[in-house]
C-alpha positions as CSV (number, residue, x, y, z in Angstrom):
1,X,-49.0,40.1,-38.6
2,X,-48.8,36.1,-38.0
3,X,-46.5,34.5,-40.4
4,X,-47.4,30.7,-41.5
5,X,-44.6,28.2,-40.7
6,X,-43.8,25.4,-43.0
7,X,-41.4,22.2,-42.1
8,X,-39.5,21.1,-45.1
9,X,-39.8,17.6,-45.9
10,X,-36.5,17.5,-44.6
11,X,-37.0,18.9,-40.7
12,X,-40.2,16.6,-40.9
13,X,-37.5,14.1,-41.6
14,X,-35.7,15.8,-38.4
15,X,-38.2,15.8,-36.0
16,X,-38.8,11.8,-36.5
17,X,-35.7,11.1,-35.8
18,X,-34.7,13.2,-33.0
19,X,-38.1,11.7,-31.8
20,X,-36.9,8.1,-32.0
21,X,-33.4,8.6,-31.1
22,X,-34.8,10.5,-28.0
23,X,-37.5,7.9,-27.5
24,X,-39.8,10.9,-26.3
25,X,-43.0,8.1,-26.6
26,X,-41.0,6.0,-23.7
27,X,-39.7,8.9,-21.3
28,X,-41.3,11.8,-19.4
29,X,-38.7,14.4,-19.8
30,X,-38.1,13.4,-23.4
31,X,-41.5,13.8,-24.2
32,X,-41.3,17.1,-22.0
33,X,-38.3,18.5,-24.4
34,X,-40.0,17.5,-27.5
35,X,-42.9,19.6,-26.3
36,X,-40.9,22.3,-26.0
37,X,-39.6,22.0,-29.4
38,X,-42.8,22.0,-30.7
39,X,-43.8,25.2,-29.2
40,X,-40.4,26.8,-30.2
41,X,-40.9,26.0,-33.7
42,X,-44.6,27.4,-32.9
43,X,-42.9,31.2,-31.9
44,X,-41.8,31.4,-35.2
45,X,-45.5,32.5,-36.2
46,X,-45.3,35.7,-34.5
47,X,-41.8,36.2,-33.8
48,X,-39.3,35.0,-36.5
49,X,-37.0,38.2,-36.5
50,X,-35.6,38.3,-33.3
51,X,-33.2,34.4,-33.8
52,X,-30.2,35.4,-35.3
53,X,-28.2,34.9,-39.0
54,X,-26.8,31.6,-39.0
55,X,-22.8,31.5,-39.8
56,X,-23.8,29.1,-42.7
57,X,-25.8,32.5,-44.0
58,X,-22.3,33.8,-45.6
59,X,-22.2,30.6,-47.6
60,X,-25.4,29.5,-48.8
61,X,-25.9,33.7,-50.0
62,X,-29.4,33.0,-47.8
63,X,-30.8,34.5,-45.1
64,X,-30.7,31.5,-43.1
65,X,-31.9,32.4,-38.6
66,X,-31.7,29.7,-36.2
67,X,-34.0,29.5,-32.9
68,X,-32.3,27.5,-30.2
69,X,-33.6,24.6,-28.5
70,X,-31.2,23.5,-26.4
71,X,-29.6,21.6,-27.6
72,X,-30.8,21.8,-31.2
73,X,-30.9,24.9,-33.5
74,X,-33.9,25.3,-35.8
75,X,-33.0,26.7,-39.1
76,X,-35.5,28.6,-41.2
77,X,-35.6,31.3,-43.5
78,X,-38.1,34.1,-43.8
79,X,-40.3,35.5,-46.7
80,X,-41.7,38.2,-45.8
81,X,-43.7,39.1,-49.2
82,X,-45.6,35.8,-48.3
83,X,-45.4,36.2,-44.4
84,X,-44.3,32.3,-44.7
85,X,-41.3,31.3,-42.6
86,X,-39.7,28.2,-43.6
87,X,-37.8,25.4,-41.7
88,X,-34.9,24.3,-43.6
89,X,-33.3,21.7,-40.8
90,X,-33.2,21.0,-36.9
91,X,-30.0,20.6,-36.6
92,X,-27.7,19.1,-33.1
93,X,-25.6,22.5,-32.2
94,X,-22.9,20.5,-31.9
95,X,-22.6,19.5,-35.8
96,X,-20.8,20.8,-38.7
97,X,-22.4,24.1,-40.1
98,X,-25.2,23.5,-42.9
99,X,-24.7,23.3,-46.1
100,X,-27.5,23.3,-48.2
């Protein structure tokens, strides 16, 4: 059964900056990766189970995944009583662990 993804106001926040810091309306290949962020988040409608717990998971006492897009991770959590799966953060792998 399809699950129906939702962006928290903050990934929406996310994906405009990554946007303008990547300047994906100026560059082919920016553009290109964005695309392919886009579609990633997308694969979360049918197949949110297989992405891993998040270390932050411990922490927060939630059931946090993350998808990678290299090199991002998409964090979500999953409610399966409402088949919705939502996206917390897109977050630079690179960064400190999430707290939310």
């Amino acid at each position: 059964m399809a699950y129906h993804v939702e962006l928290s106001i903050r990934a929406e926040q996310d994906i405009n900056y990554i946007t303008e810091r990547i300047s994906a309306d100026d560059s082919v290949a920016a553009s290109r990766w964005f695309d392919g962020l886009e579609k990633a988040i997308n694969t979360l409608e049918t197949f949110p189970r297989p992405c891993p717990i998040t270390p932050e998971s411990k922490k927060t006492k939630r059931g946090l995944r993350h998808l990678l897009h290299n090199p991002m991770r998409i964090i979500y959590e999953i409610d399966e009583a409402r088949k919705l799966v939502s996206v917390i953060t897109i977050r630079h792998s690179a960064m400190d662990e999430f707290i939310s």
